[in-house]
Backbone as XML, in Angstrom:
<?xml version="1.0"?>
<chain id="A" units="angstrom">
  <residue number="1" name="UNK">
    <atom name="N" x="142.764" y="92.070" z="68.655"/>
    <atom name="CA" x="142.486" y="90.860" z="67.929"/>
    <atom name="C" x="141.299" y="91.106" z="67.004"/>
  </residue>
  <residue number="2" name="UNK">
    <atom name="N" x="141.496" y="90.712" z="65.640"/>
    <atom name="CA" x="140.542" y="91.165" z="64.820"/>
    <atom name="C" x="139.294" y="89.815" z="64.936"/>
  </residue>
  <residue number="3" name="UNK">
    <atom name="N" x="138.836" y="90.019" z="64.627"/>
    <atom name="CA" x="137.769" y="89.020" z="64.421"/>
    <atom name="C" x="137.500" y="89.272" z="62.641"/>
  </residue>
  <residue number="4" name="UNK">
    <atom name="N" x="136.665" y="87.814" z="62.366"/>
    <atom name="CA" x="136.387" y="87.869" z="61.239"/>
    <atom name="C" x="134.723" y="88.138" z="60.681"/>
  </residue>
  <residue number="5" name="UNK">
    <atom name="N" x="134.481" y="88.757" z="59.762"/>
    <atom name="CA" x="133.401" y="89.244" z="59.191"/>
    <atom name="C" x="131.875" y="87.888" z="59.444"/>
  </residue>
  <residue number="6" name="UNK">
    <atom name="N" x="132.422" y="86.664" z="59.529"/>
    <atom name="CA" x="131.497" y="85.980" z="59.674"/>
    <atom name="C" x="131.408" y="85.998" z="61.150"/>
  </residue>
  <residue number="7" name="UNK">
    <atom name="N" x="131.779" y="86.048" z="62.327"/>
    <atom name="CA" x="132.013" y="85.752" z="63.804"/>
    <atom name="C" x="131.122" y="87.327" z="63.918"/>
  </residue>
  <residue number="8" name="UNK">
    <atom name="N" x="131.244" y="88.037" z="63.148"/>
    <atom name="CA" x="130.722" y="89.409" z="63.577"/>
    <atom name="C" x="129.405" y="89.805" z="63.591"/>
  </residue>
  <residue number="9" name="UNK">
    <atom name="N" x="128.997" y="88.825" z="62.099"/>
    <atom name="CA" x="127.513" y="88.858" z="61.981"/>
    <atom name="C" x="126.983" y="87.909" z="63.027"/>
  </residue>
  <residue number="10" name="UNK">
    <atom name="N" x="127.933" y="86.905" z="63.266"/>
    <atom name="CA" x="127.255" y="85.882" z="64.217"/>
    <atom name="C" x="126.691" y="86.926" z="65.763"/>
  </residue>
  <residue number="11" name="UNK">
    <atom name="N" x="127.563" y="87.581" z="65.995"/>
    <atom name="CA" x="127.418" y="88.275" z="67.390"/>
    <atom name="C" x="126.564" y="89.193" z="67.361"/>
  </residue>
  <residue number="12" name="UNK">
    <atom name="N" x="126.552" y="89.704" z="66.098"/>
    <atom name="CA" x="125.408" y="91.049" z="65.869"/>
    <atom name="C" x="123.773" y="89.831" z="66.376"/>
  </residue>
  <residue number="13" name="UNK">
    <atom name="N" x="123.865" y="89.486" z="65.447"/>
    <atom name="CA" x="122.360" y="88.522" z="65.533"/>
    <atom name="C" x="122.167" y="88.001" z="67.321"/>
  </residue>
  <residue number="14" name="UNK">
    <atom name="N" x="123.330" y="87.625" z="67.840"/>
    <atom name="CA" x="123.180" y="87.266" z="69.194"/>
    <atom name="C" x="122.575" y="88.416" z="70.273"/>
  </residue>
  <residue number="15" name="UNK">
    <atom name="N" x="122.887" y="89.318" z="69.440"/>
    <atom name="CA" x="122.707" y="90.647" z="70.568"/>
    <atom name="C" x="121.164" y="90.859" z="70.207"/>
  </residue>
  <residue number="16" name="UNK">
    <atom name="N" x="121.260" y="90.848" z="68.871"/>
    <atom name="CA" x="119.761" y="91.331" z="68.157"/>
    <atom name="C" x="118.342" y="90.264" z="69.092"/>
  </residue>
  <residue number="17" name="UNK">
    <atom name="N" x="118.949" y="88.685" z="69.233"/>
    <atom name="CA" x="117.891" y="87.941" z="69.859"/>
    <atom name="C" x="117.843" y="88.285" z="71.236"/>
  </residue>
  <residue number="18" name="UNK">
    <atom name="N" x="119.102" y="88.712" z="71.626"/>
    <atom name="CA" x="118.998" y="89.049" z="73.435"/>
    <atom name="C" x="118.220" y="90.169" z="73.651"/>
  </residue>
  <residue number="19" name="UNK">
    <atom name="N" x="118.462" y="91.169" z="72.756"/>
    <atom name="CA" x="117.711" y="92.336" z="72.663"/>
    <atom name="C" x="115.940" y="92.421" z="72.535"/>
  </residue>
  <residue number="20" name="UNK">
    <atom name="N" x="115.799" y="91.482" z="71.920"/>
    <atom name="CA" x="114.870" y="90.675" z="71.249"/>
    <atom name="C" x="113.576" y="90.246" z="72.761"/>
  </residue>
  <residue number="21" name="UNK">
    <atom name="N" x="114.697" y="89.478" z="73.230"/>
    <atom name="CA" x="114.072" y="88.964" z="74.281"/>
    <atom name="C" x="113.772" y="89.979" z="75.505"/>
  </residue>
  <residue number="22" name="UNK">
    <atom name="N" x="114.744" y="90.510" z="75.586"/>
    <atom name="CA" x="115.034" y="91.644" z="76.782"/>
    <atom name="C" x="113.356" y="92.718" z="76.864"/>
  </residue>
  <residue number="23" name="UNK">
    <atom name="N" x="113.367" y="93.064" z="75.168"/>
    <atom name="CA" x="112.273" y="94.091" z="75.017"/>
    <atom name="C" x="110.527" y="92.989" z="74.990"/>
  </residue>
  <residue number="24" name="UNK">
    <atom name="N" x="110.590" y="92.299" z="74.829"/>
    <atom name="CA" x="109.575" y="91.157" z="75.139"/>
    <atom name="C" x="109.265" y="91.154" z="76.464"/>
  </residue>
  <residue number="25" name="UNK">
    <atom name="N" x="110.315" y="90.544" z="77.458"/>
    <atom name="CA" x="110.019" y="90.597" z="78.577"/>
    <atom name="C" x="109.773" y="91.982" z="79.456"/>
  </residue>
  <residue number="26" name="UNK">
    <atom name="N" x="110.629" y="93.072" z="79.141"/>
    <atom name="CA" x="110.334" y="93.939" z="79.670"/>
    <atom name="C" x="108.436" y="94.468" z="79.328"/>
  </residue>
  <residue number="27" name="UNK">
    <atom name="N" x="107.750" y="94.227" z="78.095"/>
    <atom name="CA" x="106.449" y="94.671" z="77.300"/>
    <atom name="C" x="105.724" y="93.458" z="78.320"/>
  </residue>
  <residue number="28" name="UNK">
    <atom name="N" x="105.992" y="92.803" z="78.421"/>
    <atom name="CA" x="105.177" y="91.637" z="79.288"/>
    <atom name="C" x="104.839" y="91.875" z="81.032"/>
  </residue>
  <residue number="29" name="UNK">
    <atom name="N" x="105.961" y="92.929" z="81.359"/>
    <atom name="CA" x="106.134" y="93.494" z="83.125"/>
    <atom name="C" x="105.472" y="94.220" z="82.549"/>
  </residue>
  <residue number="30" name="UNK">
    <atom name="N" x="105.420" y="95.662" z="81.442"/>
    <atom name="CA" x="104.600" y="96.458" z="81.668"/>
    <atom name="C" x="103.188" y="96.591" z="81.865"/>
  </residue>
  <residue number="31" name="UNK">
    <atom name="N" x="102.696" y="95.196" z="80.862"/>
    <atom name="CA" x="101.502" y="94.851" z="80.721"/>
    <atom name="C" x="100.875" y="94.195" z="81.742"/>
  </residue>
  <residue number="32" name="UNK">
    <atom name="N" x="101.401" y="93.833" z="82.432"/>
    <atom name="CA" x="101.196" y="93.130" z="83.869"/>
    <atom name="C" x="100.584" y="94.546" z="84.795"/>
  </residue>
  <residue number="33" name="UNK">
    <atom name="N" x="101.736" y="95.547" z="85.117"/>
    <atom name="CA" x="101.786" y="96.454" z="85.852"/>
    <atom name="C" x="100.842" y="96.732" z="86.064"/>
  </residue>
  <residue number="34" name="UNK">
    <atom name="N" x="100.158" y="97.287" z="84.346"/>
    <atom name="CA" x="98.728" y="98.070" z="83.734"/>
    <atom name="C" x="97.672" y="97.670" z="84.151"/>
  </residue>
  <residue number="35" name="UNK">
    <atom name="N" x="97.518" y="96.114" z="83.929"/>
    <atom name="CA" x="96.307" y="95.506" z="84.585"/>
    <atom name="C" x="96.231" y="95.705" z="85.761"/>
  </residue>
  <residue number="36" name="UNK">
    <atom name="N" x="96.888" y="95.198" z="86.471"/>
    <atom name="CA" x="97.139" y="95.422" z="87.964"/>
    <atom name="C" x="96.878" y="96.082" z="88.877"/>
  </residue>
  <residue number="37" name="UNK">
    <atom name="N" x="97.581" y="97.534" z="88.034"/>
    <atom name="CA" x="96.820" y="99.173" z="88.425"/>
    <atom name="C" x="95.493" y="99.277" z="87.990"/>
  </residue>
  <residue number="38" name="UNK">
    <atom name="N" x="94.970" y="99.099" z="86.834"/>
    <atom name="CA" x="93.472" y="98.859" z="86.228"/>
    <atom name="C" x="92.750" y="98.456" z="87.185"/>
  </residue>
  <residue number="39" name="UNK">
    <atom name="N" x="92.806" y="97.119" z="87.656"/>
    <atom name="CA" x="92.316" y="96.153" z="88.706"/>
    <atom name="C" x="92.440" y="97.506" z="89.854"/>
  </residue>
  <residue number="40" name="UNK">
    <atom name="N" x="93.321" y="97.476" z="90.432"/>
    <atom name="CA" x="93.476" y="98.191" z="91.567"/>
    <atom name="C" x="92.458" y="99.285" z="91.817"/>
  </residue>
  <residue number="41" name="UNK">
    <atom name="N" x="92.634" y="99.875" z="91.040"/>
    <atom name="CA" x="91.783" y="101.203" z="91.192"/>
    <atom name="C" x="89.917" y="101.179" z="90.434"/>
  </residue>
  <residue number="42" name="UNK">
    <atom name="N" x="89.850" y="99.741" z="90.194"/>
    <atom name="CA" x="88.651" y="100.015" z="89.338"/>
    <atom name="C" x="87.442" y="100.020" z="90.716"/>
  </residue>
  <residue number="43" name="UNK">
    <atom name="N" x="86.426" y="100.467" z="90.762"/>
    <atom name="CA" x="85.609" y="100.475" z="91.444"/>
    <atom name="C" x="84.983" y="99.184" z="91.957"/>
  </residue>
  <residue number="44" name="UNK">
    <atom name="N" x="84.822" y="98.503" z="90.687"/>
    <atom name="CA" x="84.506" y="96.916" z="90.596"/>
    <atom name="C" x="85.391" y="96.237" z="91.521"/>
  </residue>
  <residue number="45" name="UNK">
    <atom name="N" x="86.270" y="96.226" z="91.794"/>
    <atom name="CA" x="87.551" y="95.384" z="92.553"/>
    <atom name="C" x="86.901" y="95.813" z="94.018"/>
  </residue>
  <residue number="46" name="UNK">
    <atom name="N" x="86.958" y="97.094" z="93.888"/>
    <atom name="CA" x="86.465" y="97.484" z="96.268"/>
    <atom name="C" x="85.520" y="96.528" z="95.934"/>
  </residue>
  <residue number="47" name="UNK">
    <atom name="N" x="83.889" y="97.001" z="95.139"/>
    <atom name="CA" x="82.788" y="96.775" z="95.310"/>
    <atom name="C" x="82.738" y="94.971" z="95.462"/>
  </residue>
  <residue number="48" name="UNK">
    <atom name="N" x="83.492" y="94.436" z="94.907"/>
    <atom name="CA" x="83.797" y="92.804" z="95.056"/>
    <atom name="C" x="84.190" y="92.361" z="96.396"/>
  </residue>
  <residue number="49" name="UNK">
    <atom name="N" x="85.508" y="93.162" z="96.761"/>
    <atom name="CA" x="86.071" y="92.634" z="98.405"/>
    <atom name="C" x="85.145" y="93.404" z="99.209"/>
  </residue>
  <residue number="50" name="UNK">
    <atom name="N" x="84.792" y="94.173" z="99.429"/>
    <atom name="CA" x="83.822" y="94.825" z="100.473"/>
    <atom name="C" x="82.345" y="95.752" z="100.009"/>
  </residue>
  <residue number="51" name="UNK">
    <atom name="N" x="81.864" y="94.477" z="99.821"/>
    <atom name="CA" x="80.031" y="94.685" z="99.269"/>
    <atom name="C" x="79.377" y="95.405" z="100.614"/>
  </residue>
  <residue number="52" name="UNK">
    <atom name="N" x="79.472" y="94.935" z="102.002"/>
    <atom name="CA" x="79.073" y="95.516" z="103.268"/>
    <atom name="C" x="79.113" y="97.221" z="102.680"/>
  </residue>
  <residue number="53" name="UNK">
    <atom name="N" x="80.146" y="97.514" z="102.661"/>
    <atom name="CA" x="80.554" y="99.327" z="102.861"/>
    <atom name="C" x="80.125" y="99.823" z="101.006"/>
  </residue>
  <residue number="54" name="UNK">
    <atom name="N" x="80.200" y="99.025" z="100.124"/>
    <atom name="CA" x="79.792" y="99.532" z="99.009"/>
    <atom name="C" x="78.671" y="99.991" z="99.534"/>
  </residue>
  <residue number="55" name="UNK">
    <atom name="N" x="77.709" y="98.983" z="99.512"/>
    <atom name="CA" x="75.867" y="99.413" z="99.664"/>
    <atom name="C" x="75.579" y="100.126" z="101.118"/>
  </residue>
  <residue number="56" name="UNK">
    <atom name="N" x="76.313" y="100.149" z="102.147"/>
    <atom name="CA" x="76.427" y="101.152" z="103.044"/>
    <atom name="C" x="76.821" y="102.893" z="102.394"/>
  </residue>
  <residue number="57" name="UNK">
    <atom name="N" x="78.144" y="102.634" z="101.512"/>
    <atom name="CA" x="78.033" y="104.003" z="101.403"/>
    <atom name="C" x="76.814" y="104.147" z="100.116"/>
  </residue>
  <residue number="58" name="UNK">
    <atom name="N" x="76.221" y="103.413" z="99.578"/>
    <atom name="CA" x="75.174" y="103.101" z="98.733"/>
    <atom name="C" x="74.523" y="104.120" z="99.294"/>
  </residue>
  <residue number="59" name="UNK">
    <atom name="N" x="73.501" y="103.274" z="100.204"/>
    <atom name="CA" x="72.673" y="103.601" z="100.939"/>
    <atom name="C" x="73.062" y="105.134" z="101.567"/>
  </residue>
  <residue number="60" name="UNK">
    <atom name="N" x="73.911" y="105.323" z="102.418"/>
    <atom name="CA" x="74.077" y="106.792" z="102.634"/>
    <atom name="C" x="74.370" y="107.626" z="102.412"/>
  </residue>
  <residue number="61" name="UNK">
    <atom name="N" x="74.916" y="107.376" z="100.988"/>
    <atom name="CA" x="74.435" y="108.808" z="99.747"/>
    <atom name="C" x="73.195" y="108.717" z="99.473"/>
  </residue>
  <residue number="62" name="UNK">
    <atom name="N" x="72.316" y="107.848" z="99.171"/>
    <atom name="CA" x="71.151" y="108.198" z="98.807"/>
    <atom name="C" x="70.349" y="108.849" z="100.045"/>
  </residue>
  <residue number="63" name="UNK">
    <atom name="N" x="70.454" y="108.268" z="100.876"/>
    <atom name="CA" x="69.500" y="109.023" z="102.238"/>
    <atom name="C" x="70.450" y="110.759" z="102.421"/>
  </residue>
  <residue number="64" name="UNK">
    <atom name="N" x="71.663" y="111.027" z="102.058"/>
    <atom name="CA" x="72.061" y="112.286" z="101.904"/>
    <atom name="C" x="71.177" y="112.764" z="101.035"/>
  </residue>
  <residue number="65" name="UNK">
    <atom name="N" x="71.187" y="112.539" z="99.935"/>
    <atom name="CA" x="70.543" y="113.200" z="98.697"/>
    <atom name="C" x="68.948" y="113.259" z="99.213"/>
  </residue>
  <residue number="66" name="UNK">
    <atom name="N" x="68.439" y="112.490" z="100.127"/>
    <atom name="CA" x="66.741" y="112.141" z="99.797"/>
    <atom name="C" x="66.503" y="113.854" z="100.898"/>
  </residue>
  <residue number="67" name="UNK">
    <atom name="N" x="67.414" y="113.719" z="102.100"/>
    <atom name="CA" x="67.181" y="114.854" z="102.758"/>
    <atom name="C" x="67.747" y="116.395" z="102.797"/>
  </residue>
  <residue number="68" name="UNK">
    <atom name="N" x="67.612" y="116.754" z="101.076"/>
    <atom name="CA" x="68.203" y="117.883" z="100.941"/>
    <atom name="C" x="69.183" y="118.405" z="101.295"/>
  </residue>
  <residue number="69" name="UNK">
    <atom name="N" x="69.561" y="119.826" z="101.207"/>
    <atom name="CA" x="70.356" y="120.153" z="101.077"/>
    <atom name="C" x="70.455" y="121.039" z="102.756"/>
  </residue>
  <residue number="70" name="UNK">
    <atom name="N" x="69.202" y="120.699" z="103.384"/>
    <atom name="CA" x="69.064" y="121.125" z="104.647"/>
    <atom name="C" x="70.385" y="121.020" z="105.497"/>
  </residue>
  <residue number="71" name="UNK">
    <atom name="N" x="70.788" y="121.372" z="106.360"/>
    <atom name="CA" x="72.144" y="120.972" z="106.817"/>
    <atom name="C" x="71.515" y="120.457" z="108.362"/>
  </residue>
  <residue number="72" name="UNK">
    <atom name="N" x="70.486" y="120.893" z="108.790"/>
    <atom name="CA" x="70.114" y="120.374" z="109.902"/>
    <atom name="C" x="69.287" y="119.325" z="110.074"/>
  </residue>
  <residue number="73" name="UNK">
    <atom name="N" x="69.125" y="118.380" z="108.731"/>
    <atom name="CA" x="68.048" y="117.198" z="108.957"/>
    <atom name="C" x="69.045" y="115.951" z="109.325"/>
  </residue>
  <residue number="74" name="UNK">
    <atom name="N" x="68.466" y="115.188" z="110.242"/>
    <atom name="CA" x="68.977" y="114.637" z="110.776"/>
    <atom name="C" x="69.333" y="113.032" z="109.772"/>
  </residue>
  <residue number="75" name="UNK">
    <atom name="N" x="68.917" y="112.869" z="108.796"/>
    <atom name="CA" x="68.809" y="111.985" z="108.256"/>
    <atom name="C" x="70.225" y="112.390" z="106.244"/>
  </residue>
  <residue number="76" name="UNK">
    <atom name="N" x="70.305" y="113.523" z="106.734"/>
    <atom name="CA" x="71.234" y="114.196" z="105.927"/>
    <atom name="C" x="72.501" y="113.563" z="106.890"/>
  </residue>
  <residue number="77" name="UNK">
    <atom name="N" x="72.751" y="113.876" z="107.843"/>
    <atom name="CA" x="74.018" y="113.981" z="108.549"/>
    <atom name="C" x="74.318" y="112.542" z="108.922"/>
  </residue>
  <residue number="78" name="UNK">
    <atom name="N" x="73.094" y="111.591" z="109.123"/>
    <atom name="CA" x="73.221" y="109.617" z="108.865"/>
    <atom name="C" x="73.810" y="109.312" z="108.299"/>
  </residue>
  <residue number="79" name="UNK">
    <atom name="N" x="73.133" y="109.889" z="106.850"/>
    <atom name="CA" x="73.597" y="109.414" z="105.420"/>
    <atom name="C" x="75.162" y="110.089" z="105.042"/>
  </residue>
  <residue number="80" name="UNK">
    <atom name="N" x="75.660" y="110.719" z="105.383"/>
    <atom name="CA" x="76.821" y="111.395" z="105.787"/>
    <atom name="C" x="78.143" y="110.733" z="106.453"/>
  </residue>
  <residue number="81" name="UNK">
    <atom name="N" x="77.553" y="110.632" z="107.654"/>
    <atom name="CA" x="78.319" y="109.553" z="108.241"/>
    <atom name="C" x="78.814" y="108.228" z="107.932"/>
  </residue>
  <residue number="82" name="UNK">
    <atom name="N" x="77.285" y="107.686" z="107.562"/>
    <atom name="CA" x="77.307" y="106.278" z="106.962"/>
    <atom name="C" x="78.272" y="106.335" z="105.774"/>
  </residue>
  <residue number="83" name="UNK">
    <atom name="N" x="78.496" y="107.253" z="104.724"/>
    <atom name="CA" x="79.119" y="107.148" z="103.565"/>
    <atom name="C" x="80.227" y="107.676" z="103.983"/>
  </residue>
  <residue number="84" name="UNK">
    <atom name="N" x="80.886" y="108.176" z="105.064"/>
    <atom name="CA" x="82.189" y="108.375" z="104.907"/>
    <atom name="C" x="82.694" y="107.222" z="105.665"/>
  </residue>
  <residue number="85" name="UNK">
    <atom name="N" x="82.259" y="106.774" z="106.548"/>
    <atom name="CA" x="82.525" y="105.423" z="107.283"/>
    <atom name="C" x="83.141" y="104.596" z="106.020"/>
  </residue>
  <residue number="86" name="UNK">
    <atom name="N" x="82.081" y="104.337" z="105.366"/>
    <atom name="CA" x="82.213" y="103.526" z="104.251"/>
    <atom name="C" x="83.482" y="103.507" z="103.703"/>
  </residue>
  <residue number="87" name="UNK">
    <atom name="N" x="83.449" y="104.979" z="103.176"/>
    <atom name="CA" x="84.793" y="105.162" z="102.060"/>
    <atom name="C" x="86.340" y="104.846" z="102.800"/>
  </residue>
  <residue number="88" name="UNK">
    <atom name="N" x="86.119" y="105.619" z="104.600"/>
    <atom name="CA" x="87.515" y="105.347" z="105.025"/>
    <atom name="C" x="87.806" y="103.592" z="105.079"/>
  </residue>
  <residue number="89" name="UNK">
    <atom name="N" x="86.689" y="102.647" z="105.367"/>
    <atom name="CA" x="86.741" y="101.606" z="105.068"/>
    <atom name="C" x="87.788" y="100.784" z="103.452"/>
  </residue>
  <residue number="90" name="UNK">
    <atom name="N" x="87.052" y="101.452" z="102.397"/>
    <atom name="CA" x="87.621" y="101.666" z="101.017"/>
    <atom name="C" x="88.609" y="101.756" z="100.884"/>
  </residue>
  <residue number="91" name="UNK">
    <atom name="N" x="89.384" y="103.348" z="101.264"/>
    <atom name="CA" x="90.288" y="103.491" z="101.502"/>
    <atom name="C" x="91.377" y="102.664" z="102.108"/>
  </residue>
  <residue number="92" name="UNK">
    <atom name="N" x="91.427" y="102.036" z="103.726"/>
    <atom name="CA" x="92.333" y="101.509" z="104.151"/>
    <atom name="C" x="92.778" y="100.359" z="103.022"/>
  </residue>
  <residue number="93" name="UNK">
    <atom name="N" x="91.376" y="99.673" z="102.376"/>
    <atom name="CA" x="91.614" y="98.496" z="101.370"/>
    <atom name="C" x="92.340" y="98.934" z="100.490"/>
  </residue>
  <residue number="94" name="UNK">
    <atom name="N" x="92.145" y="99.886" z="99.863"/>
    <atom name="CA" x="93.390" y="100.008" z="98.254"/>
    <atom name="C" x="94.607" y="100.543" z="99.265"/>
  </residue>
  <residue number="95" name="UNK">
    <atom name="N" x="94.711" y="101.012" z="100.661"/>
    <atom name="CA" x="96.501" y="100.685" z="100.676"/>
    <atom name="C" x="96.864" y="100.027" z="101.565"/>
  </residue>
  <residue number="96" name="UNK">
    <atom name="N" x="95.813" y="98.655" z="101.926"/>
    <atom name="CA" x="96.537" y="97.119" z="102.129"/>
    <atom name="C" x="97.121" y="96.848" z="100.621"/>
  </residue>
  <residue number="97" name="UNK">
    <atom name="N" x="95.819" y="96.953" z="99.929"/>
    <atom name="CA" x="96.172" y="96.603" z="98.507"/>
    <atom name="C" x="97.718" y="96.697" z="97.285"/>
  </residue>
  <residue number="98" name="UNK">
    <atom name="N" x="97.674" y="97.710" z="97.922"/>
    <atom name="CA" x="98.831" y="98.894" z="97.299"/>
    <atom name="C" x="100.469" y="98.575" z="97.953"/>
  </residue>
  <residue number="99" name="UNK">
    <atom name="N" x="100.263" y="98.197" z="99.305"/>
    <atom name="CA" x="101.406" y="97.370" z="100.047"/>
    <atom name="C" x="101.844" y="95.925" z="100.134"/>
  </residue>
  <residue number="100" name="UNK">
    <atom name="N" x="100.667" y="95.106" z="99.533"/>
    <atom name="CA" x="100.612" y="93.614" z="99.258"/>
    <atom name="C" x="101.118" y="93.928" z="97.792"/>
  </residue>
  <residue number="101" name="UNK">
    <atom name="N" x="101.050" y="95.023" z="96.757"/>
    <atom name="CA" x="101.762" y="94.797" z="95.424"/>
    <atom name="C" x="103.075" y="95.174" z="95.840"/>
  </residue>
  <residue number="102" name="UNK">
    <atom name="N" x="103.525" y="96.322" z="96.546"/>
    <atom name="CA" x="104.793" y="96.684" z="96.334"/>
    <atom name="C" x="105.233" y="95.466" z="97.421"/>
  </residue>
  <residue number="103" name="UNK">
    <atom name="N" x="104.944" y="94.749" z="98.268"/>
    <atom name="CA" x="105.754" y="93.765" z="98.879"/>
    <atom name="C" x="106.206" y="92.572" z="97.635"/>
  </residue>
  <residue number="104" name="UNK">
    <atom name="N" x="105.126" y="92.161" z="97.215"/>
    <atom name="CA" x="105.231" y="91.377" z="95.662"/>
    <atom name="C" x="106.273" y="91.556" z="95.103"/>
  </residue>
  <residue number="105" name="UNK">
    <atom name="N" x="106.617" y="92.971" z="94.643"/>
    <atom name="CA" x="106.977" y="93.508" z="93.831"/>
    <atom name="C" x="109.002" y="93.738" z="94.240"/>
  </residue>
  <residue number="106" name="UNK">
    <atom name="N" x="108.878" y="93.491" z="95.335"/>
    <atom name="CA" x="110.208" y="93.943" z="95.577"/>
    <atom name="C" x="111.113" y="92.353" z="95.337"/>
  </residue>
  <residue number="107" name="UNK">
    <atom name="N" x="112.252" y="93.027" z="95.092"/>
    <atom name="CA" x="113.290" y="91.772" z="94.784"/>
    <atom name="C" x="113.530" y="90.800" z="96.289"/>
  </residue>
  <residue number="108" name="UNK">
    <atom name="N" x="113.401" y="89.567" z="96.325"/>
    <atom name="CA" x="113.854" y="88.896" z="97.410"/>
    <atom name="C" x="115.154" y="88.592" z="97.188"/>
  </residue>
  <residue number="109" name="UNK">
    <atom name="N" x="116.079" y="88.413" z="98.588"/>
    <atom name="CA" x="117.501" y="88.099" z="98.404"/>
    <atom name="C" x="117.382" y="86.538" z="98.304"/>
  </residue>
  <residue number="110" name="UNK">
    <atom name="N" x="118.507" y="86.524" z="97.306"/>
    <atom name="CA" x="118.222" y="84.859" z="97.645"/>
    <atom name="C" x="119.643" y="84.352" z="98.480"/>
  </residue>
  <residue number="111" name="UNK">
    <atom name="N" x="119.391" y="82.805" z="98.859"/>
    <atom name="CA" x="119.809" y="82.477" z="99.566"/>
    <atom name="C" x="121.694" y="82.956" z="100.412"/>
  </residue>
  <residue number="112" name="UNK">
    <atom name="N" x="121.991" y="82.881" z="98.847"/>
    <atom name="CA" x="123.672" y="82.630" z="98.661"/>
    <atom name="C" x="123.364" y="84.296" z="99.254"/>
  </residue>
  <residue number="113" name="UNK">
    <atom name="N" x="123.159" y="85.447" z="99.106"/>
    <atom name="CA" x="123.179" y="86.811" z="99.585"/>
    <atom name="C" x="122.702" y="86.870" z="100.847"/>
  </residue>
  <residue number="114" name="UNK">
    <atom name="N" x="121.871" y="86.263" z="101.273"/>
    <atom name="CA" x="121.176" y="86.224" z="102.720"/>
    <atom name="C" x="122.684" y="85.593" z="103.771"/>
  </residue>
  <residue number="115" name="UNK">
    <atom name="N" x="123.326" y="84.707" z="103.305"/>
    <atom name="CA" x="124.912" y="83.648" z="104.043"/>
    <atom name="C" x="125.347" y="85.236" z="103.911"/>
  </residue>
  <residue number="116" name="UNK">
    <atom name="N" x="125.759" y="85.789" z="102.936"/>
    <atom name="CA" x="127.145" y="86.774" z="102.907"/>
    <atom name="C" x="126.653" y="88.024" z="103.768"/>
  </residue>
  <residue number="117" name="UNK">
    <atom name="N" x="125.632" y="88.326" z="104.084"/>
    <atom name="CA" x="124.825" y="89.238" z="104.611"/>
    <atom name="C" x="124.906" y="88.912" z="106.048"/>
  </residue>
  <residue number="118" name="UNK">
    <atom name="N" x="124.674" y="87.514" z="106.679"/>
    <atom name="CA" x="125.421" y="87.648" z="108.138"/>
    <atom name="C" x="126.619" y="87.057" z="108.502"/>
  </residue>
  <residue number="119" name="UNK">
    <atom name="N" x="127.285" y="87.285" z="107.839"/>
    <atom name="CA" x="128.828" y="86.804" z="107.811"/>
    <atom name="C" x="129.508" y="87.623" z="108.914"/>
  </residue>
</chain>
């Protein structure tokens, strides 16, 4: 079935706005993503949710640094401790963090699929 030259341009343009829209929304997820990850990983974000272990591992890098490079001062191996405490602290946070986005992030079934699913 032929179609006619005007019905054709009509459909071209339809595709062109869907297309239109499609690449919009997709530039709008990416830009989301970016921040997100930005946020995620910026230092500023730990140092906000967990100020305790920031200025803990603060503090016990600097008391590392104040007691040289000695390996046996006892105030080296504090400051040591104290700052890795800290960081594994850090750590666990960016991958709660990291599992609260990809839970976000995943598609929920909706209802009508959830019925056919225990059928």
């Amino acid at each position: 079935m032929l179609q006619s030259p005007a019905d054709l341009q009509r459909r071209k343009r339809e595709l062109r706005l869907r297309i239109g829209r499609l690449r919009r929304r997709i530039d709008r997820h990416a830009r989301a993503v970016q921040r997100e990850g930005e946020r995620l990983l910026s230092w500023r974000t730990v140092v906000r949710q967990l100020p305790g272990n920031a200025v803990l591992a603060a503090f016990g890098f600097g008391l590392a640094l104040a007691a040289g490079l000695s390996a046996r001062s006892i105030a080296r191996w504090v400051g040591l401790r104290m700052m890795r405490h800290s960081l594994r602290q850090g750590q666990r946070f960016v991958w709660a963090e990291l599992h609260r986005i990809w839970s976000a992030s995943s598609p929920r079934p909706t209802a009508a699929e959830e019925a056919v699913g225990h059928d």
